[in-house]
C-alpha positions as CSV (number, residue, x, y, z in Angstrom):
1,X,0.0,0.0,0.0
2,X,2.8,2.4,0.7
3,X,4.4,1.8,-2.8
4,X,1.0,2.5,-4.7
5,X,0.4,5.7,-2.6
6,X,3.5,7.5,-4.4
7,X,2.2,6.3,-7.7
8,X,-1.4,7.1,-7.0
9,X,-0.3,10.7,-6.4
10,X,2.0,11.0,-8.8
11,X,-1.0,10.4,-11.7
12,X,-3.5,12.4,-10.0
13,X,-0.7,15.5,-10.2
14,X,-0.2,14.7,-13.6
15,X,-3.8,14.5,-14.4
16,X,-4.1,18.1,-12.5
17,X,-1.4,19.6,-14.1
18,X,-2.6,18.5,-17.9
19,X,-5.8,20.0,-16.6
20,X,-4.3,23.3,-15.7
21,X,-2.2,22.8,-18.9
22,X,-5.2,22.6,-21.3
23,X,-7.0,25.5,-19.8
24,X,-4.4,28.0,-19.4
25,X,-3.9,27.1,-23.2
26,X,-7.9,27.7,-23.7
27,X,-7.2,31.1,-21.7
28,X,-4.5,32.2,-23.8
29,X,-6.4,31.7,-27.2
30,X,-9.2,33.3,-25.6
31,X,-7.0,36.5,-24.7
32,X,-5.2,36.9,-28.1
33,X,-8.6,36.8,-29.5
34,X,-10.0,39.6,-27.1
35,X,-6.6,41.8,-27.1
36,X,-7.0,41.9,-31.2
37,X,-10.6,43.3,-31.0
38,X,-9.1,45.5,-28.1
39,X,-6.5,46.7,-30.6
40,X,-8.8,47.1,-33.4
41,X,-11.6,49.1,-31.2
42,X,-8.7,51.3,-29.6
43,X,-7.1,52.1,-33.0
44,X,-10.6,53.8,-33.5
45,X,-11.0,54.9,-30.1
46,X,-7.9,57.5,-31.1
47,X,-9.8,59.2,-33.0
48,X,-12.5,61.0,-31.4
49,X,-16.6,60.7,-31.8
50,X,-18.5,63.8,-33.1
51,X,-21.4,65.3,-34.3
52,X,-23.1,65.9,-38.0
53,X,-21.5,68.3,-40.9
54,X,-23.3,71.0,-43.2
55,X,-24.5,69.9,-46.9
56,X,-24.9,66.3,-45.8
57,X,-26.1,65.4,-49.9
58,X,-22.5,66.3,-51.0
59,X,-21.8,63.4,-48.3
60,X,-24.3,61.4,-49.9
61,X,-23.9,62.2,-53.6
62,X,-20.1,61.4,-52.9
63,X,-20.9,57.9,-51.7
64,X,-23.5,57.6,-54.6
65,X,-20.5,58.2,-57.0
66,X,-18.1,56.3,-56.0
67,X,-20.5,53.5,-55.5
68,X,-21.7,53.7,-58.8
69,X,-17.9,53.7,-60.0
70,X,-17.0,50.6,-58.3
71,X,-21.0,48.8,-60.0
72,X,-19.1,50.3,-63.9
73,X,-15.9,48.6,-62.7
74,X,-17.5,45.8,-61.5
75,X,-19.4,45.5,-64.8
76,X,-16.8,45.6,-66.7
77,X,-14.6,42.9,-65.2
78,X,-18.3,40.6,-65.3
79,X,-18.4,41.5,-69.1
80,X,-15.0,40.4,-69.5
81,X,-15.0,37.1,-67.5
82,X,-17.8,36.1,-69.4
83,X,-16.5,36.6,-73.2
84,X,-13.5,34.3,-71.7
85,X,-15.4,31.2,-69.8
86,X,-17.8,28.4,-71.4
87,X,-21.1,28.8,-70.1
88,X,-22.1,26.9,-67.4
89,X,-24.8,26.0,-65.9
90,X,-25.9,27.9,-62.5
91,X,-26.6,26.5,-59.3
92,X,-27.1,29.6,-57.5
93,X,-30.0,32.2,-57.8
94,X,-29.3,35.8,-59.3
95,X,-29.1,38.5,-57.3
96,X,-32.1,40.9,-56.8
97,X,-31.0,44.9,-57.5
98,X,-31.7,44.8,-54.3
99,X,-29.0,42.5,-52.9
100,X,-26.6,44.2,-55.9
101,X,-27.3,47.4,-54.3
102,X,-26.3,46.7,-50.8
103,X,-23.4,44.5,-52.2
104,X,-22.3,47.6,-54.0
105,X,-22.6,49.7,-50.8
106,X,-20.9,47.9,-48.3
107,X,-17.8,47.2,-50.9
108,X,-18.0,51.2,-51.4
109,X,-17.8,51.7,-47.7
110,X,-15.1,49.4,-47.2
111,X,-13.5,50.8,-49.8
112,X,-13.8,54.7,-48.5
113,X,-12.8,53.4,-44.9
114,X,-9.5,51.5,-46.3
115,X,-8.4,54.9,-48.2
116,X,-9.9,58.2,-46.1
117,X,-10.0,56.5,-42.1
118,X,-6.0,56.5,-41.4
119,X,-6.5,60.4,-42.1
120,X,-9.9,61.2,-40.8
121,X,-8.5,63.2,-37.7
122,X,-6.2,65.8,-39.7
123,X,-8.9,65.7,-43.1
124,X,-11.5,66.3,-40.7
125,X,-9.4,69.7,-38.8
126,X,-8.5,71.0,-41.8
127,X,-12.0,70.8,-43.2
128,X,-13.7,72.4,-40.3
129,X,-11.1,75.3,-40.3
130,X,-11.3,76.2,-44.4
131,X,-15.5,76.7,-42.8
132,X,-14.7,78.6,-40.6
133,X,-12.1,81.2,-42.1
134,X,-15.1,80.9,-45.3
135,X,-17.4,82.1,-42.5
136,X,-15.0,85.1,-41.0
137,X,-14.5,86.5,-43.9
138,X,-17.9,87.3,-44.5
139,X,-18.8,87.9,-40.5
140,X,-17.3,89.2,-37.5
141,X,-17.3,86.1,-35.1
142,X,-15.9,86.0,-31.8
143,X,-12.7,84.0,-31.4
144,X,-14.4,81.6,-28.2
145,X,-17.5,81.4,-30.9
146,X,-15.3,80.0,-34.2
147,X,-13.6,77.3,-31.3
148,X,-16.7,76.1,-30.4
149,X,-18.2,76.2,-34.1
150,X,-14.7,74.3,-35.5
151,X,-15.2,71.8,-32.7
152,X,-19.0,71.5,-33.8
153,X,-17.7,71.2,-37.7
154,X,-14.8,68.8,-37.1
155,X,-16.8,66.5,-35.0
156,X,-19.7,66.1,-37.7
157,X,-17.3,64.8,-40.1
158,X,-15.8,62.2,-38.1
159,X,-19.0,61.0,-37.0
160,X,-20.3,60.8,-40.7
161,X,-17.2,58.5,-41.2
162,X,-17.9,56.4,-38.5
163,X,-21.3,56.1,-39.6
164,X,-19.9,54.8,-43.1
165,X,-17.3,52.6,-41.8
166,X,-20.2,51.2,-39.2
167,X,-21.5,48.6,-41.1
168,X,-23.5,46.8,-38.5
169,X,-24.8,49.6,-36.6
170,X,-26.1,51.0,-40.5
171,X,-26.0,48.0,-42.7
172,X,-28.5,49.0,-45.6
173,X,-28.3,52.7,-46.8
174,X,-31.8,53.5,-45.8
175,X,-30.1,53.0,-42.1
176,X,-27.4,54.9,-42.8
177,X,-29.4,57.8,-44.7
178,X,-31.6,57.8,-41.9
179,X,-28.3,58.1,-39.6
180,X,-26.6,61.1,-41.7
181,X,-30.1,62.7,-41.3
182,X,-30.0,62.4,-37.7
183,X,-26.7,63.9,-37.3
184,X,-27.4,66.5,-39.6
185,X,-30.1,67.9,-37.6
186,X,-28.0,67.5,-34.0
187,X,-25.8,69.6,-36.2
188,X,-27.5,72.5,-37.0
189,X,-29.5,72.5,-33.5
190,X,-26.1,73.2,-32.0
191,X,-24.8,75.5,-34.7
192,X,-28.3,77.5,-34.6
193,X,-27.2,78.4,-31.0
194,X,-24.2,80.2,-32.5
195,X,-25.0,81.4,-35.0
196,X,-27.8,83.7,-36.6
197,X,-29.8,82.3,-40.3
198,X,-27.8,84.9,-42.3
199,X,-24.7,83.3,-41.0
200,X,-26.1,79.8,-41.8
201,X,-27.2,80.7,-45.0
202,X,-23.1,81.4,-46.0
203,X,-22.2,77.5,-44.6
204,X,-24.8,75.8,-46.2
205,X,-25.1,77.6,-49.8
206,X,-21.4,76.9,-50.1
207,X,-20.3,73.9,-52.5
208,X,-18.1,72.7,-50.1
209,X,-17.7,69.6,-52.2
210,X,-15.9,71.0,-54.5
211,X,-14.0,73.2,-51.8
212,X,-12.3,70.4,-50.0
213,X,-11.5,68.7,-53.3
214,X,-9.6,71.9,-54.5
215,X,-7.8,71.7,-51.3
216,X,-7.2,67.6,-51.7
217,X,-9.9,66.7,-49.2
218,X,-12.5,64.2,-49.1
């Protein structure tokens, strides 16, 4: 009995050990997986939340294009696959405009986060100032007044690009219309507190569309 005690004890440790073994291994793979969504999620946490911009169909109208640039491409390279392959029979159903639509959008989006996002905190500065000096030139405005209205500005266009990039929280662009809308009006509600409708009128009958792309913005 005394020699078979040892032994006994000797399995059971290894048989706690493995134990620990195999779970600390579970923890580990469990950890890398949450510390790479913790990277990912602080990479964008950098880069501060906001409000809505002016003009929110330049916005729009700049998604549309580029969207319908990437449907021609996409044509294109169909057209040409086709003229080169036997036809074949298909086992799958067509896709609705519907589902080509949304397919479009989301490749657009991750398209327009991939190139614009790594700059969105300097693009968005910039932008906000070229409003505001538009706006000075035209009208005396305090110095603590253009702050607060740059901050207002600057924010609006980083939330409309996390509103693009989001494509869970907006997935179809009836979601993320309605979402531009909404921050468009938490926009102006704040700006209407600074500003008087003659002063408006100067921000939002301004192409600034084609302002920021003279100056290399998007």
């Amino acid at each position: 009995m005394t020699r078979f005690k040892p032994r006994y004890f000797s399995i059971l440790l290894l048989c706690v050990l493995l134990s620990v073994a195999t779970f600390a291994q579970f923890q580990i793979t469990m950890l890398s997986k949450r510390i790479a969504m913790l990277e990912t999620q602080l990479a964008l946490a950098k880069q501060p939340k906001s409000q809505p911009g002016l003009n929110f169909e330049d916005t729009l109208i700049d998604i549309q294009n580029r969207l319908q640039t990437i449907e021609q491409r996409t044509n294109k390279d169909s057209f040409a696959a086709k003229t080169n392959l036997p036809v074949t029979r298909k086992n799958t159903q067509p896709e609705t405009p519907e589902e080509y639509e949304q397919k479009a959008l989301l490749e657009g989006r991750a398209q327009w986060e991939e190139k614009y996002l790594p700059t969105l905190y300097e693009d968005s500065d910039k932008k906000a100032q070229l409003m505001v000096e538009h706006l000075t030139r035209q009208h005396t405005i305090p110095d603590h007044t253009k702050r607060q209205i740059h901050a207002i500005l600057k924010d609006n266009f980083i939330n409309i690009a996390y509103a693009i990039s989001d494509v869970d929280g907006f997935p179809s662009f009836a979601e993320f219309s309605q979402q531009i809308d909404s921050l468009n009006k938490s926009k102006l509600a704040k700006l209407e507190l600074l500003l008087n409708p003659e002063q408006l009128a100067v921000l939002n009958r301004t192409d600034w569309h084609s302002q920021f792309k003279q100056h290399a913005l998007h």
